[in-house]
N, C-alpha and C positions, 0 to 999 in steps of 0.2 A: 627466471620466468617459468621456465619447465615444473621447480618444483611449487611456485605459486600457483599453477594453474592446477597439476596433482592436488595440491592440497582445497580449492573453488571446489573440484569435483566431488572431492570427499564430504565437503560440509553440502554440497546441494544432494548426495544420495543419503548422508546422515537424515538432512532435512524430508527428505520424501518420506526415507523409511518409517519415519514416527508415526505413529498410527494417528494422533491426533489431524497430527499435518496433514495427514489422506485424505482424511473424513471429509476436513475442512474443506480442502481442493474441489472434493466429489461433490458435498453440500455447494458450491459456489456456482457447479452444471447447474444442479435441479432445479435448485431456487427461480431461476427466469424462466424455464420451462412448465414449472407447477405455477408461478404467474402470467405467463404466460395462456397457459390451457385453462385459469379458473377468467382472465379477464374474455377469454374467445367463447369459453360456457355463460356466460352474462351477456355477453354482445346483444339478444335478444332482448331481455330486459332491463339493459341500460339504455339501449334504443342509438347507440352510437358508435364507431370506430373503435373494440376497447385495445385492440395490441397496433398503433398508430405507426408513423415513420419515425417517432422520437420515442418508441418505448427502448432501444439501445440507451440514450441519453437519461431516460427515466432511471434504467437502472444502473447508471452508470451514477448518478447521483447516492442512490439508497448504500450503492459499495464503498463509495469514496465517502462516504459520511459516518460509518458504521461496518460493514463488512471486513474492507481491505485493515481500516486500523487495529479490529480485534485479529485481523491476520498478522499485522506485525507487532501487535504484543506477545501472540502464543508462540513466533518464530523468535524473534528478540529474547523470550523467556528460556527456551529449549536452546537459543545460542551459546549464551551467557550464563546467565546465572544458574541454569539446571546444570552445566557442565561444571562451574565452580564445584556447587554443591556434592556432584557425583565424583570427581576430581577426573572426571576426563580430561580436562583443559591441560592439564602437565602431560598427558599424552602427547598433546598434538604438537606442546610446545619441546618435548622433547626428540622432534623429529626437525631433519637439517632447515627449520624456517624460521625465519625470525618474526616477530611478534608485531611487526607490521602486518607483514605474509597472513598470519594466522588471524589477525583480525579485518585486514581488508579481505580476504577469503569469505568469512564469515558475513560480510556486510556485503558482498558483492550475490554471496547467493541469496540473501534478503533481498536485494534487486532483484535480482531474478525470478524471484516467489513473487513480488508483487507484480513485475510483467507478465509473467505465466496467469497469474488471476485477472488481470487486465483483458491479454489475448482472448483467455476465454470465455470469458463474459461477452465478449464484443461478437465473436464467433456464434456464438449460442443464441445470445437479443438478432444476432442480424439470421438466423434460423427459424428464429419464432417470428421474424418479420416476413420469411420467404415464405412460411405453412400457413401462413394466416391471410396472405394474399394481398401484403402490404410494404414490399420491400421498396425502398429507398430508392432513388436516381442515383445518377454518380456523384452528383451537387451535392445532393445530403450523405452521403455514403463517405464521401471525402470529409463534409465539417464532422463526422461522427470520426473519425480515424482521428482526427487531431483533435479532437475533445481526448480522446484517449489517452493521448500522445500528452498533451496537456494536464492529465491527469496523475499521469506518471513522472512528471517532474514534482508536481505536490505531495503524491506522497512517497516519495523520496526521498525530500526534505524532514517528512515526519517522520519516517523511517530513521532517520539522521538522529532527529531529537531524541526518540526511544531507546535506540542503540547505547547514546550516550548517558540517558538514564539506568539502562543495565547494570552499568558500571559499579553502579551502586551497592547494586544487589545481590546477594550471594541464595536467593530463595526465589525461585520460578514463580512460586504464588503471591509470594509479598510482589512480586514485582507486579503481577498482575495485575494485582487487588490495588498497586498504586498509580499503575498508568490507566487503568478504569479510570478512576479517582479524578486526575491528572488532567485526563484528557475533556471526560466530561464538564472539569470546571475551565479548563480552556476553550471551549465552545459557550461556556454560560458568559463567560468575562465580557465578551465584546456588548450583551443586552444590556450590561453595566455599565461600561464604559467604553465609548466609541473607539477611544483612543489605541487599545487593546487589539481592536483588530487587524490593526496595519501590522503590528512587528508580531504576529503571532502565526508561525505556520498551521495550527490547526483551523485559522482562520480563512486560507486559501485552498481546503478540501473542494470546493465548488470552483475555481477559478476557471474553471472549463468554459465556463460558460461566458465568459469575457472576452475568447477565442471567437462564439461563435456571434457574439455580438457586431453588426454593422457601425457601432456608432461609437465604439473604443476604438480611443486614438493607440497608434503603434506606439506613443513612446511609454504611456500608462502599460502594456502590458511588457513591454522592455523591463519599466521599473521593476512590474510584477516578479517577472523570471529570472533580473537579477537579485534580488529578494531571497527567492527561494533558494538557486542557485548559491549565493550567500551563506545562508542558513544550512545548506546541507556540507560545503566542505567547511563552515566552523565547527557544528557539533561532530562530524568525522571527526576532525581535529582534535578535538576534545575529549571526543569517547577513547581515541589513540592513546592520548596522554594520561588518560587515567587509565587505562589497559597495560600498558604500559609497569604504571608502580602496581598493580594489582599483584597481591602474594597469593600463588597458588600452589 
């Protein structure tokens, strides 16, 4: 346990120190603050509310749709396949852990990046809700923590998938240029066929909002989170087992 938890720490300070990974973190403040302060410079000539009680929620959609994913492809890419190609990965593995150890390490600090973007984001929207003179009750203050909270079991799940698509890949960029790819045609599928969206995790980036719905029955969203749930310890599973034979 000791040396699994050594070795979390080392992959979440590897993960920080990358200068990409910073930028990203920092870009993911600014972003609802510079939205923030262009929709309160408009307020005037829009003639209405522009930063509301759901602008957390607002932008809690735009990151789970687009932000957080291109976060776990460039974290996934720098996990995996940058390390292939750089041959740190025989590093880590020849240190007393075994190759579970080293990859749930690596997959656990990818949790932890998408919580940490989660937190902050929520932190931040519920800041531009305090300076703009619009903050939430506890009612809404609470459905926004569990949107959150709801959030982060979905992309978990996609986090899972990518993971296991790494595996593949022994090039940071191919990998990228393929979960781009990937992902975009997973979100196109379901306007094609309906059927696509039920068993497709890229399909439950929104499912937040099912949470905050009155009129979902509990066992439809049971369904939902065993679902997800489902899909994140199979592709584990999976990204294990080819991690696993992976010659490094």
């Amino acid at each position: 346990m000791h040396s699994w938890k050594a070795g979390y720490m080392g992959e979440l300070l590897l993960l920080w120190y990358r200068r990409k990974i910073a930028v990203f973190g920092i870009f993911s403040v600014v972003v609802p603050i510079l939205l923030a302060a262009s929709f309160h410079a408009l307020q005037p000539i829009l003639g209405f509310m522009a930063v509301s009680q759901s602008f957390p929620l607002t932008m809690l959609g735009i990151y789970t749709s687009v932000w957080i994913p291109l976060f776990i492809f460039m974290a996934a890419a720098d996990l995996f396949p940058q390390e292939v190609a750089s041959r740190t990965l025989k590093l880590a593995l020849l240190r007393p852990n075994s190759r579970f150890q080293v990859y749930g390490a690596k997959t656990a600090a990818l949790a932890t990046g998408i919580a940490a973007l989660l937190v902050l984001l929520g932190i931040v929207s519920l800041a531009c809700n305090l300076f703009a003179g619009t903050l939430a009750g506890f009612a809404e203050t609470a459905a926004i923590v569990k949107a959150y909270i709801a959030s982060f079991v979905s992309m978990l799940a996609l986090a899972a998938v990518f993971v296991f698509t790494a595996q593949f890949f022994k090039s940071s960029s191919g990998f990228m240029a393929f979960s781009i790819v990937l992902y975009a045609a997973a979100k196109i599928a379901p306007f094609l066929s309906s059927a696509v969206a039920a068993f497709s995790p890229a399909s439950y980036t929104d499912w937040y909002k099912l949470w905050l719905s009155q009129t979902v029955s509990a066992g439809k969203l049971t369904t939902a989170f065993l679902f997800l749930a489902s899909c994140s310890l199979l592709f584990f599973s999976l990204g294990y087992y080819k991690f696993v034979r992976k010659e490094v």
